[in-house]
C-alpha positions in Angstrom: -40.7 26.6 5.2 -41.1 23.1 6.2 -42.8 20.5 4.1 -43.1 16.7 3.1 -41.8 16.8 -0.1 -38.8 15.2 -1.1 -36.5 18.0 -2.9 -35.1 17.9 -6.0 -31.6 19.9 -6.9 -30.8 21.5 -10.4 -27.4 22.2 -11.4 -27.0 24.8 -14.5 -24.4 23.3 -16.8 -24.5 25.8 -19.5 -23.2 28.7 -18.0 -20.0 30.7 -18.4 -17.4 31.1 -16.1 -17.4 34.0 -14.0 -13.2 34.1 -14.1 -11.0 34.5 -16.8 -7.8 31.8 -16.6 -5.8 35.1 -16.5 -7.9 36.5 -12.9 -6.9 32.9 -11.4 -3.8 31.7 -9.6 -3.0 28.3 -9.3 -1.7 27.6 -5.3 1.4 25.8 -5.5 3.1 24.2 -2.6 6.6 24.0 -2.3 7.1 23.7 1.8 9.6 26.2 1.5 8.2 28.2 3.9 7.3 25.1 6.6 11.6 24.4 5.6 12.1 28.4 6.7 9.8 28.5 9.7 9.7 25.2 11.8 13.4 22.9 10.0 12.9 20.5 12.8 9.3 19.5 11.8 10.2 19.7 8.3 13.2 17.0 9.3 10.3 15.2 11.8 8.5 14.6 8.7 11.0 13.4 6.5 11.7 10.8 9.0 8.3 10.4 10.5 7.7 9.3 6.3 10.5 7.2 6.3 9.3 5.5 9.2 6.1 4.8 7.6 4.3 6.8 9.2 0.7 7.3 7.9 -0.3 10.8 6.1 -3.2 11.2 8.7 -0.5 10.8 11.9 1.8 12.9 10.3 -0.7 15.9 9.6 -1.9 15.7 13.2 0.9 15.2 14.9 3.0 17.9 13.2 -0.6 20.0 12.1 0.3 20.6 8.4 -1.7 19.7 5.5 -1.5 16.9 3.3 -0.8 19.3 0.7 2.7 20.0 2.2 3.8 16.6 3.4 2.8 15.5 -0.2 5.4 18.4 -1.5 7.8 16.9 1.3 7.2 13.5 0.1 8.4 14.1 -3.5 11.0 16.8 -2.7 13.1 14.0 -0.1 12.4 11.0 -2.1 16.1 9.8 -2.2 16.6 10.4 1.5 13.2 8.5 2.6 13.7 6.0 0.3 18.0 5.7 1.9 16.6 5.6 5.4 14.2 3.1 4.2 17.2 1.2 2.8 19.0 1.6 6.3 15.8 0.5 8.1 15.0 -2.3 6.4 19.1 -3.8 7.0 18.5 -3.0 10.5 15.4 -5.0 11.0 17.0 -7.6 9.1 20.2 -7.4 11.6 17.6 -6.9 15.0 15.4 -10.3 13.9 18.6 -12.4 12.8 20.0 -11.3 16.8 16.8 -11.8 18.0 16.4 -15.4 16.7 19.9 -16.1 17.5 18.7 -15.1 21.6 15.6 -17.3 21.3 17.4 -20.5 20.3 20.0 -19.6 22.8 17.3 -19.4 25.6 15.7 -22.4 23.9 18.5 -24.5 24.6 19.4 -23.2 28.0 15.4 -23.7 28.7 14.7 -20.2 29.6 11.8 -19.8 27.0 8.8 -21.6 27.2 8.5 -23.3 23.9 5.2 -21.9 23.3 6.2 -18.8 22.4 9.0 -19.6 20.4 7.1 -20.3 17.1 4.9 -17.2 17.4 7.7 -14.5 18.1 9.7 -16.2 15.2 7.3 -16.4 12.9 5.8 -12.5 13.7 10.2 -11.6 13.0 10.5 -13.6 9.9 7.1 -12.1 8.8 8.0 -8.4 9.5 11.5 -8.8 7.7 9.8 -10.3 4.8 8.0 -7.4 4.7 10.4 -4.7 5.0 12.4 -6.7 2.0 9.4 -6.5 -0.3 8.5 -10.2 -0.3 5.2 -11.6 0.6 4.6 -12.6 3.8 1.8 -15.0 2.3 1.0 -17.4 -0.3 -2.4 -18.1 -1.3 -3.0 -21.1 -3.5 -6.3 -21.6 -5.2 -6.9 -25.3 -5.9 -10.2 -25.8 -8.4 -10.8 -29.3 -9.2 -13.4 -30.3 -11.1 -16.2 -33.2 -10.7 -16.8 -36.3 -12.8 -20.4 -34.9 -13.9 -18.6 -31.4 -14.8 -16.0 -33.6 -17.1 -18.7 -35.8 -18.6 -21.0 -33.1 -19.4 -18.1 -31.1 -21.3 -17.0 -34.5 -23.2 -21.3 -34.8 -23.9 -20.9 -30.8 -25.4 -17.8 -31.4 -27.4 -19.6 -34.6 -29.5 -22.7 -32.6 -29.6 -21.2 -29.5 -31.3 -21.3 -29.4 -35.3 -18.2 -30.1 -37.2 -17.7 -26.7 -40.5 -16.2 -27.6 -42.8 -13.6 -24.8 -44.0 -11.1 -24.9 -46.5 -7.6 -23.6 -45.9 -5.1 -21.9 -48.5 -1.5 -20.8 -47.8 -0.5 -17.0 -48.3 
């Protein structure tokens, strides 16, 4: 029945549960079965994470639910975080040979040297990265005014001076 009236929604909050904890079962997910049915996308995950892959790729690329590839996650912790560890030396080795190759094409002229400080600086940048440094550093100068100074010197003379007395312990 249509109307113009805006609706309004009531919630009961006072009334029992219609299950007892013991008529419940809590689902757990292991990925046990994923591991038993489909090992290669169970290994595609592991490395798909360790890639850094995000959770939304993963789940539609290899269509299984966050739930699992969150079990995955913490169950191959120590091998995504050793292929991380193997990644990030290999992006360190790739940018140093990679900047070695510019400077040599530098000096033979073979690179315009426009490009030179971009590609550098996007290597340098992503290696940073992958070794958990900052790839930035924002500094936040304030400074203040001559009025700003004066009128705090004008509010210290103005405040009242209490007098307290002080005894040692």
């Amino acid at each position: 029945m249509p109307t113009k009236k805006k609706r309004i929604t009531h919630h009961a909050m006072n009334l029992p549960a219609n299950l007892t904890e013991e008529e419940t079962c809590p689902s757990i997910f292991t990925a046990q079965t994923f591991f038993d049915k489909r090992p290669g996308d169970y290994a595609k995950a592991v490395q798909m994470l360790s890639n850094g892959n995000t959770i939304k790729q993963i789940t539609s690329k290899l269509k299984i639910s966050h739930n699992t590839l969150s079990v995955i996650r913490t169950r191959e912790k120590e091998v995504i975080e050793a292929s991380k560890k193997v990644m990030r030396g290999l992006i360190g080795h790739a940018s140093q040979l990679a900047v070695e190759k510019m400077i040599e094409k530098l000096d033979n002229d073979e690179i315009p040297n426009g490009v030179l400080p971009i590609a550098t600086g996007i290597l340098i940048d992503k290696h940073r990265q992958y070794e958990g440094e900052p790839t930035q550093t924002i500094e936040v100068k304030k400074s203040l005014s001559l009025d700003e100074i004066r009128a705090e010197l004008a509010n210290l003379k103005d405040e009242k001076v209490i007098d307290a007395e002080v005894t040692d312990v």
